[in-house]
N, C-alpha and C positions, 0 to 999 in steps of 0.2 A: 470704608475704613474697617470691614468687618475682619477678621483674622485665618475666618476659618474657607476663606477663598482660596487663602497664601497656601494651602495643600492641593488643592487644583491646578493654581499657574506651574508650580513646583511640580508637579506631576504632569501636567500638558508641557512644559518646558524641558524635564527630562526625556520624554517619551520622543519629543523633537528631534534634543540634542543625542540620545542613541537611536534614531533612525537616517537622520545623518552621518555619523560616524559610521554606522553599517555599510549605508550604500558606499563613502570613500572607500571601506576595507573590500566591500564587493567590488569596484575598479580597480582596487591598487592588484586585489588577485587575479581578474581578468590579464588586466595589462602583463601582467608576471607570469599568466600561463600563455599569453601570446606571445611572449617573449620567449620564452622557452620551446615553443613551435617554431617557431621563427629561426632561433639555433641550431635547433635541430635538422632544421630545414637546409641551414647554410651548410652543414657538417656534413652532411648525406652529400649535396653539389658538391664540395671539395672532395670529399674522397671518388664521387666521378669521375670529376675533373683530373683529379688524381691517376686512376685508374685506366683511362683514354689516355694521359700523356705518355703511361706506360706502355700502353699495347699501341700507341704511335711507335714509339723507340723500338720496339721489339719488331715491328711490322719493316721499319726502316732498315733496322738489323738484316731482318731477314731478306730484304730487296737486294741489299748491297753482299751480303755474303753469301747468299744462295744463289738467287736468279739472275743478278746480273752477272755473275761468276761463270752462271752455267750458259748465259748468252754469249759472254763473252768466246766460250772455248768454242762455243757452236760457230760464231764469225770467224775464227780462225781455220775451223774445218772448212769453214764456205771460202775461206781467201784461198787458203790452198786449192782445194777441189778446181774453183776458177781459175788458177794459174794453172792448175794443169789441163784444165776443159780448152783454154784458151790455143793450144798447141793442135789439138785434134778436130777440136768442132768449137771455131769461134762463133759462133751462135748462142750457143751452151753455155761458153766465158764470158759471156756480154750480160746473160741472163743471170747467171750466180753473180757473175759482179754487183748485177740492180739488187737482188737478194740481201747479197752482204750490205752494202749501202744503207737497205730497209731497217736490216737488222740495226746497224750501229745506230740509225735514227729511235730507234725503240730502245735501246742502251740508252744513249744519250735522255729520250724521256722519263725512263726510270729514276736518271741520276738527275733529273731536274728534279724531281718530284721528292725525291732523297732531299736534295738541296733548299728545295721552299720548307721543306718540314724543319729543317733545322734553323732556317732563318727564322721560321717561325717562333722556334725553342730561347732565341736570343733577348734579350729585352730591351737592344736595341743594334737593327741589323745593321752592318756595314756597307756597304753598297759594292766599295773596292775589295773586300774580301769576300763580297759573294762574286764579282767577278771573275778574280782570281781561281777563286774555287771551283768556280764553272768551267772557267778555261781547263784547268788541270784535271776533272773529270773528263771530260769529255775529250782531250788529248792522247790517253789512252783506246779511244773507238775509234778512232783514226787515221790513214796515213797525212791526212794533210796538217802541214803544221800549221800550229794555231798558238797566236800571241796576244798578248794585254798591254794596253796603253791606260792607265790608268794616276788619274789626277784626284791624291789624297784631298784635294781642297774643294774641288766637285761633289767626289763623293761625301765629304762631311756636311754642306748642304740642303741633303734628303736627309728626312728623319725616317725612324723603320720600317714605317709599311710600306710609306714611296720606297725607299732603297728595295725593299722584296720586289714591289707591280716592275719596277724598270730592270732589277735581274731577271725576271720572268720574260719580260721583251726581249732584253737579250737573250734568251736561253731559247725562243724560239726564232728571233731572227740567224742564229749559230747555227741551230736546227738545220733551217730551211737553208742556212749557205752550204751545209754540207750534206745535205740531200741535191739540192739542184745546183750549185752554182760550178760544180767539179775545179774546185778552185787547188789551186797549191799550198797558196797561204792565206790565212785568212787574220786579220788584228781586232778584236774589241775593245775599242777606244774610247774612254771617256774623259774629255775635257769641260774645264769651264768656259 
């Protein structure tokens, strides 16, 4: 019952109550400078992320108005050159022809590769418009014509990354038909 305790508890009870309140302000600052790591951390990946989408587009730029431009005019020296090798030494025309062939098949994979990058770009790919799109690339590397069957209600079906895996099938079963199949006409169909 004495009095002069009550300065003790009082004093062991404040010394308690701010050594607790310490340590929560030393987590609450922890938590708050890892949070701000953490920020930091996301903002640095985004402007990567960033930074790659852009040298993707510029890289894709550069495929489709450079290279494949300058492939292009090169298959057209080699179709020629073979129509007229063909007259003198059909040997020679048979050989520039497989040439030129190679060549359109390396055009054609360019413009795949063009084609996945941009489906990739989308945030949710179409299936029928990367078909379409493939057809129509690859249409110009060509003589054989080449047509789409395409069923809007099939393709809505696949969601985007399937829609991109089964353009990609296509894009090298197209490939492979007009590298080997020496076909006239060729259709890529997709029904339900």
């Amino acid at each position: 019952n004495s009095t002069r305790y009550r300065a003790w508890v009082a004093l062991a009870g404040g010394v308690l109550l701010s050594s607790v309140m310490a340590a929560a302000m030393a987590v609450q600052l922890r938590a708050r400078l890892r949070q701000e790591v953490v920020s930091q951390q996301l903002r640095s990946t985004l402007n990567e992320l960033e930074a790659t989408r852009r040298e993707r587009e510029r890289l894709s730029l550069d495929l489709h108005d450079g290279t494949i431009q300058s492939l292009y005019a090169l298959q057209l020296g080699l179709s020629r050159a073979a129509d007229q090798a063909m007259e003198s030494s059909p040997p020679l025309g048979a050989r520039l022809t497989d040439y030129r062939r190679n060549l359109t098949g390396i055009i054609g994979q360019l413009r795949g590769y063009i084609l996945r990058h941009e489906a990739d770009d989308s945030p949710r790919s179409d299936l029928a418009g990367l078909l379409i799109a493939l057809v129509e690339r690859m249409r110009c590397t060509t003589e054989t014509e080449l047509f789409t069957e395409v069923s809007q209600k099939a393709a809505s079906l696949l969601p985007g990354e399937q829609a991109v895996h089964w353009a990609n099938l296509a894009h090298e079963a197209l490939s492979n038909a007009l590298r080997h199949s020496q076909a006239n006409r060729i259709t890529v169909a997709l029904r339900h």
